[in-house]
N, CA, C and O atoms as a Tinker XYZ file with bonds, in Angstrom:
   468  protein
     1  N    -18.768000  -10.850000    5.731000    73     2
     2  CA   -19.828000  -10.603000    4.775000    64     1     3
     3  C    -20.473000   -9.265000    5.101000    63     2     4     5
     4  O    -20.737000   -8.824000    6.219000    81     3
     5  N    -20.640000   -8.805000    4.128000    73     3     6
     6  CA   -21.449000   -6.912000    4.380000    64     5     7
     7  C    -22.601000   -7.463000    3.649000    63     6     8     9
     8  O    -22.444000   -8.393000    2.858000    81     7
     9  N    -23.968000   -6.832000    3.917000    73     7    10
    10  CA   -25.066000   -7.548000    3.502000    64     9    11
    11  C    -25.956000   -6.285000    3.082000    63    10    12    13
    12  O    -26.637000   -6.126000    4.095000    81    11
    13  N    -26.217000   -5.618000    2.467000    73    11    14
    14  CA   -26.991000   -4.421000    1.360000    64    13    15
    15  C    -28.032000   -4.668000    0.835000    63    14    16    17
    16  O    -27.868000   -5.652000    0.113000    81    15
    17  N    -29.514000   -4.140000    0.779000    73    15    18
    18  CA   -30.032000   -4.093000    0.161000    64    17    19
    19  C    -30.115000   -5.444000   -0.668000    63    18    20    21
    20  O    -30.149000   -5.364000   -1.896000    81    19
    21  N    -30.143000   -6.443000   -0.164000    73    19    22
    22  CA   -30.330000   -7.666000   -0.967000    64    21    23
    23  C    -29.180000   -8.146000   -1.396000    63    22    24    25
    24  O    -29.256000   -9.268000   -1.896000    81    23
    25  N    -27.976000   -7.576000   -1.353000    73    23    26
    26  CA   -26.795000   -7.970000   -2.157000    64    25    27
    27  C    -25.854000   -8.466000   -1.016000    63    26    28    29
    28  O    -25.972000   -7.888000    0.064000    81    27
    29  N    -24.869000   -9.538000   -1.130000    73    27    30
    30  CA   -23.727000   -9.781000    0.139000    64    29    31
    31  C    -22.227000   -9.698000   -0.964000    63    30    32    33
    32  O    -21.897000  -10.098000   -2.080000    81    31
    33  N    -21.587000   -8.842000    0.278000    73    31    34
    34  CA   -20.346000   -8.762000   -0.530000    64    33    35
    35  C    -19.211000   -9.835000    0.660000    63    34    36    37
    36  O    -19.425000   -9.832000    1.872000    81    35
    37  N    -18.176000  -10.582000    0.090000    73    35    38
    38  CA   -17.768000  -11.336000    0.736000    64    37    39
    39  C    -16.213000   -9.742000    1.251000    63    38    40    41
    40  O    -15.344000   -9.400000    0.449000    81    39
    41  N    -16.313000   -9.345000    2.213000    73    39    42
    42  CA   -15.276000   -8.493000    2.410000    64    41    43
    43  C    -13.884000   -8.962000    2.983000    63    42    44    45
    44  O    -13.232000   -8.153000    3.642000    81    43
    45  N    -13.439000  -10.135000    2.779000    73    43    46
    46  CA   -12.280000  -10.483000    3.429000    64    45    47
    47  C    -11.462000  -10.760000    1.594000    63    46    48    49
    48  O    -10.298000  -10.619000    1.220000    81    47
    49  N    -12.460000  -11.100000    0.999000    73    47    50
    50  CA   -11.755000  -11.005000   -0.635000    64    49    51
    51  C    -12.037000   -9.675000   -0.997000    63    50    52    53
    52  O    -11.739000   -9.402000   -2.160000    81    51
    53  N    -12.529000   -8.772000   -0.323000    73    51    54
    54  CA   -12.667000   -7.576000   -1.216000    64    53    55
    55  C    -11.251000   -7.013000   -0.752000    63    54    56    57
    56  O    -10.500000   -6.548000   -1.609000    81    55
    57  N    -10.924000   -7.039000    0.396000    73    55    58
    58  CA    -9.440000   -6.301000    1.426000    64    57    59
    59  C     -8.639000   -7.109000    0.653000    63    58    60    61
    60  O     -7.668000   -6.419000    0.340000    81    59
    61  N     -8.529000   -8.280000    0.150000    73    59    62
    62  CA    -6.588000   -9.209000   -0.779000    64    61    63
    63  C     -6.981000   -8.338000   -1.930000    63    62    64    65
    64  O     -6.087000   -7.729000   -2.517000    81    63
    65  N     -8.220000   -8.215000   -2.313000    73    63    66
    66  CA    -8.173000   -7.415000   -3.675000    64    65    67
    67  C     -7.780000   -5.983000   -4.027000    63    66    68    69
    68  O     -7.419000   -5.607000   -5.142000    81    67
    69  N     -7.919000   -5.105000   -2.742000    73    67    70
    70  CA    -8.165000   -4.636000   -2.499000    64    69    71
    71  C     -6.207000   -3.511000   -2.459000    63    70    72    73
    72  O     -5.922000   -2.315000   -2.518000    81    71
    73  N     -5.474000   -4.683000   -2.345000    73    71    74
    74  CA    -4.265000   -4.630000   -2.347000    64    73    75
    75  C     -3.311000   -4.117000   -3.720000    63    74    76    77
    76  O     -2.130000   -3.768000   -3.736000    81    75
    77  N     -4.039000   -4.190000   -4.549000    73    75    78
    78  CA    -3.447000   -3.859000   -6.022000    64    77    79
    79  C     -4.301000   -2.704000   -6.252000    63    78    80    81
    80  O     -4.681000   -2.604000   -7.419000    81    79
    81  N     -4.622000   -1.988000   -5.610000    73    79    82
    82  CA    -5.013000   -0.462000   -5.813000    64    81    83
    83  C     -4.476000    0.391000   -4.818000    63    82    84    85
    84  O     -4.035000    0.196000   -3.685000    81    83
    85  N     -4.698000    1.832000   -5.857000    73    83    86
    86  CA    -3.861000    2.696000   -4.663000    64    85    87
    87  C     -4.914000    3.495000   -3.394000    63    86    88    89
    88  O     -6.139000    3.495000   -3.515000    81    87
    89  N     -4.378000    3.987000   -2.495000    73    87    90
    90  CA    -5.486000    4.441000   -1.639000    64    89    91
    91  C     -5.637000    5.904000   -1.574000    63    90    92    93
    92  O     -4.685000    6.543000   -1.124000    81    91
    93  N     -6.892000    6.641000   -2.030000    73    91    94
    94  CA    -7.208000    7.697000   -2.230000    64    93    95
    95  C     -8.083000    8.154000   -1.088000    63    94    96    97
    96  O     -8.329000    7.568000   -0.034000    81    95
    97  N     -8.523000    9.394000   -1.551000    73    95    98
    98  CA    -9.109000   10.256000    0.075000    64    97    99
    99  C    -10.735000   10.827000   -0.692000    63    98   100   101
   100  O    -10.860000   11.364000   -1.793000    81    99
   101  N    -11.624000   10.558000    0.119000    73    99   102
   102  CA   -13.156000   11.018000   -0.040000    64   101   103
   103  C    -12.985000   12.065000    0.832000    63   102   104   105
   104  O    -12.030000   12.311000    1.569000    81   103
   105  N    -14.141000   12.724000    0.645000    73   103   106
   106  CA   -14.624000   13.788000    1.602000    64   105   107
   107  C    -15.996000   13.000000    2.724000    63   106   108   109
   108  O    -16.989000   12.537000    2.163000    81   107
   109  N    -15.943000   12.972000    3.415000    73   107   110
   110  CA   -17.024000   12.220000    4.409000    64   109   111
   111  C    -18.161000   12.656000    3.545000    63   110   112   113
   112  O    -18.902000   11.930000    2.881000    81   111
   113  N    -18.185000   13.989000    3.660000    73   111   114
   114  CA   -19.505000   14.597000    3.627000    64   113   115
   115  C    -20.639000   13.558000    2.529000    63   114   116   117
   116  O    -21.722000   12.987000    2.651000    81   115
   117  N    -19.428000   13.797000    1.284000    73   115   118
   118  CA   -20.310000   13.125000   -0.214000    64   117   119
   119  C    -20.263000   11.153000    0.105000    63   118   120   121
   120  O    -20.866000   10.363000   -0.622000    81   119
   121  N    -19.694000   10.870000    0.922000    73   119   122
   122  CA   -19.915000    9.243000    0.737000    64   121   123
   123  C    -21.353000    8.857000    0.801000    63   122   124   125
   124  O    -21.753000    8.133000   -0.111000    81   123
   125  N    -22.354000    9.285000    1.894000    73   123   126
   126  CA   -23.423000    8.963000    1.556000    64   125   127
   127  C    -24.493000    9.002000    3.080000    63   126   128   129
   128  O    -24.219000    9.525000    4.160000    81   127
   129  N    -25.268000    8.541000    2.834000    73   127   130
   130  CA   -26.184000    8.302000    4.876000    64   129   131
   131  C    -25.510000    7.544000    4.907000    63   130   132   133
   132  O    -24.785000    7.041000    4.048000    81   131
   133  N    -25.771000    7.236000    6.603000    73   131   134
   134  CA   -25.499000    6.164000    7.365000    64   133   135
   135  C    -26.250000    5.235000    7.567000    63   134   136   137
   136  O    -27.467000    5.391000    7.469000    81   135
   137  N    -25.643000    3.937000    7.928000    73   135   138
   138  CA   -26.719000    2.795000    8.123000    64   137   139
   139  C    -26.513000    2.921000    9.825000    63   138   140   141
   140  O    -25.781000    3.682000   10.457000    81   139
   141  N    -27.377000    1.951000   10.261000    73   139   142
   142  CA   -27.186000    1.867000   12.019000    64   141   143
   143  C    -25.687000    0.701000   12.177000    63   142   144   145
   144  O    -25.208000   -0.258000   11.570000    81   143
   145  N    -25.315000    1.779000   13.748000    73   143   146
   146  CA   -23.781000    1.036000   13.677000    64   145   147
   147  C    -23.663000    0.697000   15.043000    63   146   148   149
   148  O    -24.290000    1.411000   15.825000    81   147
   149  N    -23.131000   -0.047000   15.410000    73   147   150
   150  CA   -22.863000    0.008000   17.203000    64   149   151
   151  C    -22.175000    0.984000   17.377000    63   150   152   153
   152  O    -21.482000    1.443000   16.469000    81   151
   153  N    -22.221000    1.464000   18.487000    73   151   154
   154  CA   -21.942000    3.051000   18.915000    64   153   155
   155  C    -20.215000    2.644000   19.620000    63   154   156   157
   156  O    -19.155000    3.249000   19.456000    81   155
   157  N    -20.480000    1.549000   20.320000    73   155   158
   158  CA   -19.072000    1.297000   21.114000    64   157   159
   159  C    -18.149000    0.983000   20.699000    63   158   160   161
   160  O    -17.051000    1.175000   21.223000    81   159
   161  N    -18.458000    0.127000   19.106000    73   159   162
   162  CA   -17.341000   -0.566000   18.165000    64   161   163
   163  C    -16.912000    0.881000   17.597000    63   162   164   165
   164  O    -15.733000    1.221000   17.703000    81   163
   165  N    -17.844000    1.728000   17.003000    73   163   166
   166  CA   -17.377000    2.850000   16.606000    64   165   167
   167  C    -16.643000    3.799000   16.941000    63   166   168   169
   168  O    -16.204000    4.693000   16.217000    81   167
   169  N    -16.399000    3.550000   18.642000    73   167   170
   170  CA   -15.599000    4.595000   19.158000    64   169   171
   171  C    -14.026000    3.816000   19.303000    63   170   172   173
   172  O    -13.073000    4.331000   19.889000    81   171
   173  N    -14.004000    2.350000   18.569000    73   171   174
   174  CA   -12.696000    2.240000   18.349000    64   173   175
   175  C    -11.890000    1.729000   17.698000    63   174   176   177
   176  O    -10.943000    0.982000   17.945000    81   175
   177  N    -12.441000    2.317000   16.510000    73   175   178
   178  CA   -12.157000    1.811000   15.089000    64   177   179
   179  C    -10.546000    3.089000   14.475000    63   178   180   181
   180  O    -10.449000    4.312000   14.571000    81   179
   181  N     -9.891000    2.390000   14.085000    73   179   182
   182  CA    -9.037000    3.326000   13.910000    64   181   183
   183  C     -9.143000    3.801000   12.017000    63   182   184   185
   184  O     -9.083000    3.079000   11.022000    81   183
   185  N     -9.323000    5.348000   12.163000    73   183   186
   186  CA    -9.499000    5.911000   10.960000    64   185   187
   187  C     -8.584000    6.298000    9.750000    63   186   188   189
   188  O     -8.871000    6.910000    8.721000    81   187
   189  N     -7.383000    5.755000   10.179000    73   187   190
   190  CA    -6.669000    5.948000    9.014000    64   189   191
   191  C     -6.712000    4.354000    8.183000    63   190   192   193
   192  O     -6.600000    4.516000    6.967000    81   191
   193  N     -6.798000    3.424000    8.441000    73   191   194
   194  CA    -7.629000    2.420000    7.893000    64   193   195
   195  C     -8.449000    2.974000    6.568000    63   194   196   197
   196  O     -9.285000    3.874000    6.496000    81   195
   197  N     -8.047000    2.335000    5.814000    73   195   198
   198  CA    -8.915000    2.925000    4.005000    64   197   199
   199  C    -10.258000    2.442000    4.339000    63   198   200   201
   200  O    -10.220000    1.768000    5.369000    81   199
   201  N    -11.794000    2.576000    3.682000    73   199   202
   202  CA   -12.823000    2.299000    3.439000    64   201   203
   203  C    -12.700000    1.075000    2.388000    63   202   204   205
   204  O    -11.559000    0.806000    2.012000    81   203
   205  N    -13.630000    0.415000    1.949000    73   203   206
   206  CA   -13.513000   -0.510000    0.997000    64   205   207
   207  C    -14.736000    0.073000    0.136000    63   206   208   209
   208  O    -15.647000    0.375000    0.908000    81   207
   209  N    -15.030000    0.307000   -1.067000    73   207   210
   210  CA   -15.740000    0.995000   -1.965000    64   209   211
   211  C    -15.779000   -0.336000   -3.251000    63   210   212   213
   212  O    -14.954000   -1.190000   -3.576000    81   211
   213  N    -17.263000    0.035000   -3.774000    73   211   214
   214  CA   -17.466000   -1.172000   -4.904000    64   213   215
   215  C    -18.473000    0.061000   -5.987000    63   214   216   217
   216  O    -19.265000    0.982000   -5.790000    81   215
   217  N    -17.957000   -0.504000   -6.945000    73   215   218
   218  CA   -19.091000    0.240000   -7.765000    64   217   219
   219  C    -20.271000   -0.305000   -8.586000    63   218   220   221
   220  O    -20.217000   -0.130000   -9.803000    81   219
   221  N    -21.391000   -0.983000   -8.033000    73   219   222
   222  CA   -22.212000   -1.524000   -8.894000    64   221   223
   223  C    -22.709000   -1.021000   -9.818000    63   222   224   225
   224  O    -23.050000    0.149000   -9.641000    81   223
   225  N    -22.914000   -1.484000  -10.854000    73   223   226
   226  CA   -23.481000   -0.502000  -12.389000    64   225   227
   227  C    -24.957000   -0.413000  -11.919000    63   226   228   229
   228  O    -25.402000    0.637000  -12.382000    81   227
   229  N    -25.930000   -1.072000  -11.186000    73   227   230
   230  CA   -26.957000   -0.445000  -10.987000    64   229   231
   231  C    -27.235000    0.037000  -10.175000    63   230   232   233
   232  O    -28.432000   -0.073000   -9.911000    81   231
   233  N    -26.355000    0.919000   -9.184000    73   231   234
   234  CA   -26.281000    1.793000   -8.407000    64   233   235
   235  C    -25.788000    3.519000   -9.041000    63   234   236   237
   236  O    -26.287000    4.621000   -8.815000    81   235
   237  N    -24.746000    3.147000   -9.795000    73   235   238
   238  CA   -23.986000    4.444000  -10.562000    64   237   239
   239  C    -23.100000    5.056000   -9.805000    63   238   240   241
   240  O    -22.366000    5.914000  -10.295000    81   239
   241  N    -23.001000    4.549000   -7.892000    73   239   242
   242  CA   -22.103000    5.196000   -7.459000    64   241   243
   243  C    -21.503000    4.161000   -6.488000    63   242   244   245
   244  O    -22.070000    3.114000   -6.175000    81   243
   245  N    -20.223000    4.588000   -6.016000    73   243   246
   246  CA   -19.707000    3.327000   -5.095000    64   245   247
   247  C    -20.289000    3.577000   -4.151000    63   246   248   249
   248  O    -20.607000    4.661000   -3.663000    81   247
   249  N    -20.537000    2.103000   -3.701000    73   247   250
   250  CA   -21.088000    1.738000   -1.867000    64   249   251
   251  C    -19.870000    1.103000   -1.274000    63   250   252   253
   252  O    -19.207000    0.257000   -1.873000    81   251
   253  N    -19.603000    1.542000   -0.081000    73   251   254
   254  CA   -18.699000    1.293000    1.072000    64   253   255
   255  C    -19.075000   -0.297000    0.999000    63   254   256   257
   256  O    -20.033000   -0.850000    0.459000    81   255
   257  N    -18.041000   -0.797000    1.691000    73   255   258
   258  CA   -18.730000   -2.291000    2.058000    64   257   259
   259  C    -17.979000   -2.457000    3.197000    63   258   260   261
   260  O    -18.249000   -3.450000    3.875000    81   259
   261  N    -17.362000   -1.943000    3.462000    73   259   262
   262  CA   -16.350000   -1.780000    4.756000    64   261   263
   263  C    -16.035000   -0.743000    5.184000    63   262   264   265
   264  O    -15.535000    0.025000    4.361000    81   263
   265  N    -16.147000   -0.353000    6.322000    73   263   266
   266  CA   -15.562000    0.787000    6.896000    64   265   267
   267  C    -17.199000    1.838000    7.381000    63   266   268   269
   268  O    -17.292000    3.005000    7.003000    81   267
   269  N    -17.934000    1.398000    7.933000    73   267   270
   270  CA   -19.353000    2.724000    8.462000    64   269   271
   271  C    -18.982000    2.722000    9.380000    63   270   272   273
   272  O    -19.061000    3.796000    9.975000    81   271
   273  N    -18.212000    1.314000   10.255000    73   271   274
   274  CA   -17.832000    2.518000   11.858000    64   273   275
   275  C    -17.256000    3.475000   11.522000    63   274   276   277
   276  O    -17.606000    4.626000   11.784000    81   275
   277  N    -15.992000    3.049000   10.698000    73   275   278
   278  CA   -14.799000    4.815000   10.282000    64   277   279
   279  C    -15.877000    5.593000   10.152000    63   278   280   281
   280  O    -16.241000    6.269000   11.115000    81   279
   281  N    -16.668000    5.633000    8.760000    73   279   282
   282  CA   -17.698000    6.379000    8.666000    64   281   283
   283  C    -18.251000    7.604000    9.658000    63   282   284   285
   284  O    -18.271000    8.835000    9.632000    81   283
   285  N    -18.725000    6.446000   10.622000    73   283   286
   286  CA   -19.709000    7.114000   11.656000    64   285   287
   287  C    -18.361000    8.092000   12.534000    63   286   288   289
   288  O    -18.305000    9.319000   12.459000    81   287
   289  N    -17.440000    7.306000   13.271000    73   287   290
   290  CA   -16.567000    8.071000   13.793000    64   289   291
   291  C    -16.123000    9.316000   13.500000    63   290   292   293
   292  O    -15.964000   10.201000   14.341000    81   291
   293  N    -15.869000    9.441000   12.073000    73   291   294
   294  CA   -15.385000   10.454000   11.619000    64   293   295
   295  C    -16.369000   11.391000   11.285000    63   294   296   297
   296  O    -15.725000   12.417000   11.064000    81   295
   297  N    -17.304000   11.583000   11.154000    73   295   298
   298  CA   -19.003000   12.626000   11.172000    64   297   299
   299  C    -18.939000   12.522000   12.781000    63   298   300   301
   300  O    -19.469000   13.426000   13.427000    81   299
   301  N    -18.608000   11.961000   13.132000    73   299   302
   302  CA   -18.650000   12.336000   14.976000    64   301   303
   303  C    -17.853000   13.071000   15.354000    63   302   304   305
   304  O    -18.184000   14.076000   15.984000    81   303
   305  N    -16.710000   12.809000   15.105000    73   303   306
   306  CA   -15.146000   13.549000   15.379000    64   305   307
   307  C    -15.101000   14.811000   14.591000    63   306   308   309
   308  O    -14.311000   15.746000   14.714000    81   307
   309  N    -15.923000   14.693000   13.898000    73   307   310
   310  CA   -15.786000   16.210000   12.795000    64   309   311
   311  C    -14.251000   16.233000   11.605000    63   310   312   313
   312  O    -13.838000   17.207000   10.977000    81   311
   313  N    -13.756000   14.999000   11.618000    73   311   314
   314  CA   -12.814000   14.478000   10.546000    64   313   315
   315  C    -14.029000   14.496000    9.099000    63   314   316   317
   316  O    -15.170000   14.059000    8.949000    81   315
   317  N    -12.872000   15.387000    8.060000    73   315   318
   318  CA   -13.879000   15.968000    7.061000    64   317   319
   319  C    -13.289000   14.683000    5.736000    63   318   320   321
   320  O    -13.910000   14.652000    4.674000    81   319
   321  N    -12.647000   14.163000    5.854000    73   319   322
   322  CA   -11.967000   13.223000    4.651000    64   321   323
   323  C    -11.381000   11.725000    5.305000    63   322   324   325
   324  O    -11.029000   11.709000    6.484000    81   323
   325  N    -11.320000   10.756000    4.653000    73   323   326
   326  CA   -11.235000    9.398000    5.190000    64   325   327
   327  C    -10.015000    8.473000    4.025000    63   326   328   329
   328  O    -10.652000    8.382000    2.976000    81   327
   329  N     -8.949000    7.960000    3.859000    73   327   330
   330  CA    -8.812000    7.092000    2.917000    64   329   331
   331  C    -10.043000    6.060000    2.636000    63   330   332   333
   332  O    -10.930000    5.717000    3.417000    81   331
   333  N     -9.787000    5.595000    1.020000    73   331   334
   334  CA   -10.756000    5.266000    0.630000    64   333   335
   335  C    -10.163000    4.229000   -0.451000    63   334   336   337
   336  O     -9.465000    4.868000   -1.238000    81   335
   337  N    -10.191000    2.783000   -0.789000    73   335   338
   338  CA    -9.762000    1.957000   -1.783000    64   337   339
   339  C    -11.258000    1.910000   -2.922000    63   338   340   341
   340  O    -12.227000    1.268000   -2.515000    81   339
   341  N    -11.306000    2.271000   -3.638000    73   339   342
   342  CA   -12.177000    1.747000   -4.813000    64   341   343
   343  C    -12.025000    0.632000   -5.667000    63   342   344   345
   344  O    -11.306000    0.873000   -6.637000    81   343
   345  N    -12.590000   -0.792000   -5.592000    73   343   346
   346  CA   -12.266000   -1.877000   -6.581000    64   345   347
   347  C    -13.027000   -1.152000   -7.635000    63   346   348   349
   348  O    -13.957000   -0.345000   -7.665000    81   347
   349  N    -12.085000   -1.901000   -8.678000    73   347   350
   350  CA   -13.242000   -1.956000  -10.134000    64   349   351
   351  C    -14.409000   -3.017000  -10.311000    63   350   352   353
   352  O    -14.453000   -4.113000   -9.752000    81   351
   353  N    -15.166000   -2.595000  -11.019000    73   351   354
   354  CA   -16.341000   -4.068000  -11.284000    64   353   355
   355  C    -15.957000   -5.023000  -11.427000    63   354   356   357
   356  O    -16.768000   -5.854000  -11.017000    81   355
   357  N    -15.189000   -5.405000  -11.770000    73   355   358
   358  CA   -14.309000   -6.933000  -12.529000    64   357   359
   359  C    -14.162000   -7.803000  -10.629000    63   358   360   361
   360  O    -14.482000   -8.914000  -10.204000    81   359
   361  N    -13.383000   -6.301000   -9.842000    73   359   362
   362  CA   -13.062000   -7.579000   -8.568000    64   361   363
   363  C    -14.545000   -7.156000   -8.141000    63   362   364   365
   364  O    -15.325000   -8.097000   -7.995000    81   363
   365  N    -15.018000   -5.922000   -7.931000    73   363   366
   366  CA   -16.324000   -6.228000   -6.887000    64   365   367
   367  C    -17.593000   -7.740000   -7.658000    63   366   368   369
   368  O    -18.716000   -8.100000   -7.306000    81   367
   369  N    -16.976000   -8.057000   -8.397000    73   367   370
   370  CA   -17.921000   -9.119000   -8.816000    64   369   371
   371  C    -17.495000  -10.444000   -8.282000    63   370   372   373
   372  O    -18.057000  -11.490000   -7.960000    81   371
   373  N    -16.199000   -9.952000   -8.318000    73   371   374
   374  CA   -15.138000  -11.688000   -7.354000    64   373   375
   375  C    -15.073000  -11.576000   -6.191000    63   374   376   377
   376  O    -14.184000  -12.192000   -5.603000    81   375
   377  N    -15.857000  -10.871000   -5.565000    73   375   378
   378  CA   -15.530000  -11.080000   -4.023000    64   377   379
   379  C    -16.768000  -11.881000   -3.320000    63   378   380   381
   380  O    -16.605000  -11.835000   -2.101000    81   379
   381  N    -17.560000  -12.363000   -3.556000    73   379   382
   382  CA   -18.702000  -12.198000   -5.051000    64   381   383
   383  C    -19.623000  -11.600000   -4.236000    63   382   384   385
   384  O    -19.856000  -11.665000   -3.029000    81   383
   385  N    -20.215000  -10.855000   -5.384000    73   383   386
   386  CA   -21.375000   -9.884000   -4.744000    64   385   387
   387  C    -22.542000  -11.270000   -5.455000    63   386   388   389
   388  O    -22.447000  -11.878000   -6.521000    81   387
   389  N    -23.353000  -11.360000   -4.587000    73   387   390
   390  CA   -24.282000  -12.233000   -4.450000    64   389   391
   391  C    -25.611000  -11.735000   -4.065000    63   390   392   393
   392  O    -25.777000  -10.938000   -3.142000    81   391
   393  N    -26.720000  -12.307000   -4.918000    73   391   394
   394  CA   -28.085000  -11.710000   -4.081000    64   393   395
   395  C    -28.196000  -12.571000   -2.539000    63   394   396   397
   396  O    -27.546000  -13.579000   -2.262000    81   395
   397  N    -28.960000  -12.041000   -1.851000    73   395   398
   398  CA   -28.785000  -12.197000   -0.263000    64   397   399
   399  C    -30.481000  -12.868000   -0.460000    63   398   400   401
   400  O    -31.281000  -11.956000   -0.673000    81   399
   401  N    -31.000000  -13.998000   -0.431000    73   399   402
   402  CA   -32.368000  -14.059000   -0.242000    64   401   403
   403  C    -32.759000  -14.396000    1.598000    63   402   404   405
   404  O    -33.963000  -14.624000    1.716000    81   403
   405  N    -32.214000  -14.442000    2.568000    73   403   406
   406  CA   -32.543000  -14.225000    3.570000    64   405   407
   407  C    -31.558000  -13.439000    4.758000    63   406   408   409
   408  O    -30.476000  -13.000000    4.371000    81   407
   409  N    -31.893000  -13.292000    6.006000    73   407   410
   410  CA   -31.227000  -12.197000    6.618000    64   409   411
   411  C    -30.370000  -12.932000    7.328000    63   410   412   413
   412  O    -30.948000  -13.869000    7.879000    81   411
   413  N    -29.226000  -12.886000    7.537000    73   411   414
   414  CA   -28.525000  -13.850000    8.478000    64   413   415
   415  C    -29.297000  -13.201000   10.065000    63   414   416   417
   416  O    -29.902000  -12.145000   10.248000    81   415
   417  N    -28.912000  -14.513000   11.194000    73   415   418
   418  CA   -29.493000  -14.151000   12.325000    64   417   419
   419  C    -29.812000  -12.943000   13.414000    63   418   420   421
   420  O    -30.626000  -12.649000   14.289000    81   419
   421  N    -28.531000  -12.409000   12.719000    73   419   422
   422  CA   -27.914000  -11.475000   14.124000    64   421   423
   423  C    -29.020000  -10.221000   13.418000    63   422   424   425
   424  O    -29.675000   -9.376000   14.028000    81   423
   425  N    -28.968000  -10.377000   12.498000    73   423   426
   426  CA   -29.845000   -8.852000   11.752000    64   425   427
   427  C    -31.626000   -9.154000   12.113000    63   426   428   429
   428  O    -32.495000   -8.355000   12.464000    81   427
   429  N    -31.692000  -10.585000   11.865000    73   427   430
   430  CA   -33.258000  -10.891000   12.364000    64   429   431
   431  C    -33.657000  -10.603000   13.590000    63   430   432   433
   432  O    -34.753000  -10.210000   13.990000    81   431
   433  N    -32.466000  -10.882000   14.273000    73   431   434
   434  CA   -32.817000  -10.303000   15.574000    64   433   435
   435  C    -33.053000   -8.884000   16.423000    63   434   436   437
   436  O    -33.715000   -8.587000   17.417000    81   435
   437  N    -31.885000   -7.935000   15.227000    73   435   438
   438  CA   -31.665000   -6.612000   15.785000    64   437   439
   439  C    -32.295000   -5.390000   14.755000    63   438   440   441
   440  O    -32.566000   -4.190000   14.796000    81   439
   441  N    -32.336000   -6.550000   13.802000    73   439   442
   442  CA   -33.447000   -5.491000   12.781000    64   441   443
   443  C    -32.067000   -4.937000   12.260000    63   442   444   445
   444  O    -32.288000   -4.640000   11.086000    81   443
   445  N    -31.151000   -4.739000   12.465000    73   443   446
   446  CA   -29.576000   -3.921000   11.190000    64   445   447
   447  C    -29.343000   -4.881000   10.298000    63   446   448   449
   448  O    -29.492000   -6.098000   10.183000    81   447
   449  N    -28.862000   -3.819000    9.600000    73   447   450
   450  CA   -27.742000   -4.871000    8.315000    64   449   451
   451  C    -26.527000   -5.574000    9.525000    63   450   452   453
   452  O    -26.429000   -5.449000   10.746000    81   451
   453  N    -25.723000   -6.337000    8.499000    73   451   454
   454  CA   -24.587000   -6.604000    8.697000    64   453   455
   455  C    -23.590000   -6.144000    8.375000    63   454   456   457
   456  O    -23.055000   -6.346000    7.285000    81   455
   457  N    -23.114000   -5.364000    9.362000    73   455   458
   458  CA   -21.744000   -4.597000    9.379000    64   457   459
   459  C    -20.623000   -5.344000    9.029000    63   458   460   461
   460  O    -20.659000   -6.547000    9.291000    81   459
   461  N    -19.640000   -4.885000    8.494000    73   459   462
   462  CA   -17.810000   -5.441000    8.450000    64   461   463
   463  C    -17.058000   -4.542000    9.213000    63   462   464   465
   464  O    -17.615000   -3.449000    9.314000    81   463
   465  N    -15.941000   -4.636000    9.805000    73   463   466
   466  CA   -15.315000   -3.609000   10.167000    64   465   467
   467  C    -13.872000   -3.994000   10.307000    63   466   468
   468  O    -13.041000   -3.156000   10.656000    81   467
């Protein structure tokens, strides 16, 4: 589960879905800030691994839902581009993006979102 701004995306159906698209390349720079990440998971995340990208219509732009260690690694490493899968709305709605009305534990405790990786 990746957990946003109120929204949970289930990311183990977003990756089977995730399979009937092709995998394209972002530029780090434009994906977006960072959220807080563990620093140690991040140093061993392997980056050719695609991102998982959703596009909510009331956002206007895709949000990652997988992949901010790559993220972070690669703004660390000075790697300027990342593969990148984009669902369409149809699956980011089946994976199901859900409102989130409380924080699961691990975030109550550490004050972060909930990472996927």
């Amino acid at each position: 589960m990746f957990v946003l701004l109120g929204w949970a995306w289930d990311v183990a159906l977003a990756a089977r879905a995730a399979t009937r698209y092709p995998v394209t390349h972002a530029r780090v720079s434009e994906i977006g800030a960072l959220i807080r990440v563990d620093q140690d998971h991040a140093e061993t995340v392997d980056l050719s691994h695609p991102l998982l990208a959703v596009p909510p219509s009331e956002v206007g732009t895709p949000i990652v839902i997988d992949g901010w260690h790559r993220l972070h690694k690669a703004r660390q490493t000075g790697v300027t581009e990342l593969p990148v899968v984009f669902l369409n709305a149809d699956d980011e709605r089946a994976c199901p993006r859900v409102r989130w009305r409380g924080r699961p534990r691990a975030a109550q405790r550490s004050g972060d979102m909930v990472l996927s990786e």
